[in-house]
C-alpha positions as CSV (number, residue, x, y, z in Angstrom):
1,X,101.1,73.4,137.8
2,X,97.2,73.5,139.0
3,X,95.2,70.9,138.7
4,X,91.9,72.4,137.1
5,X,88.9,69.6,137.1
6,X,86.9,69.4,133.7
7,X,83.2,68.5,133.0
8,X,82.8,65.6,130.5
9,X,79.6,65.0,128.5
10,X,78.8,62.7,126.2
11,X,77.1,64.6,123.2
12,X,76.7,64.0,119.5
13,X,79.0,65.7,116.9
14,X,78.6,66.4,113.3
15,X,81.9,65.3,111.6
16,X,82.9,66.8,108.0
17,X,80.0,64.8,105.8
18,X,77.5,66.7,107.7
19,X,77.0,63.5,109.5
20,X,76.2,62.6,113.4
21,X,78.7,60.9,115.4
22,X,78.9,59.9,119.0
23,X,81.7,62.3,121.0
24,X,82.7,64.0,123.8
25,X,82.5,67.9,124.9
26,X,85.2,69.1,127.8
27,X,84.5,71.7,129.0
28,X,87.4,73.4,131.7
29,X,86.0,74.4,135.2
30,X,88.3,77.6,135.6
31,X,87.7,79.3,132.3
32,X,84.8,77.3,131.0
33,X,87.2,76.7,127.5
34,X,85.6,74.1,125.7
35,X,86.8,71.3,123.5
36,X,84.9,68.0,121.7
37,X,86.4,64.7,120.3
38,X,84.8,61.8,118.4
39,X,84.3,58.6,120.2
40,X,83.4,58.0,123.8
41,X,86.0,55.8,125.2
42,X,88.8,56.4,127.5
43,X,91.2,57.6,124.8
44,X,88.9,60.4,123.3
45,X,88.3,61.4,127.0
46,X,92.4,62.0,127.8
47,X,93.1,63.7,124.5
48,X,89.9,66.2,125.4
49,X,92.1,66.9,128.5
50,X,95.3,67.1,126.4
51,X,94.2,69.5,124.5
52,X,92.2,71.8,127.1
53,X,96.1,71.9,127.9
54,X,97.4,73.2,124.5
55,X,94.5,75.3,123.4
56,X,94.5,77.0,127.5
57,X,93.4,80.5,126.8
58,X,95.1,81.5,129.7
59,X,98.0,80.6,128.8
60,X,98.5,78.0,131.4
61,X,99.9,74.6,132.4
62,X,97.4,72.9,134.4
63,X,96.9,69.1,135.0
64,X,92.9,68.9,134.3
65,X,91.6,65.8,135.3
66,X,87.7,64.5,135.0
67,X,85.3,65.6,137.8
């Protein structure tokens, strides 16, 4: 298992009533795969990195932490 480091931002995110809402945009430093959550806090910030893990377009494992 690699560990791959990931680029955080905080950005804003239009949720499904059109809406803007603070959130967070991951983006992997390998394959530049990118994935957003709402809210800005610690626990939006690991599942980003939970699910750069699932959705991995390579197919891979890695451990992705925050640069």
């Amino acid at each position: 298992m690699a560990r791959v480091e990931v680029t955080i931002e905080e950005v804003m995110l239009e949720n499904e009533d059109g809406r803007d809402q603070p959130g967070v945009r991951a983006e992997c430093e390998r394959c530049n795969h990118v994935v957003e959550s709402f809210g800005r806090g610690d626990n939006s910030r690991r599942r980003c990195l939970a699910v750069l893990r699932e959705e991995c377009p390579e197919n891979e494992e890695n451990f992705y932490v925050e640069n």
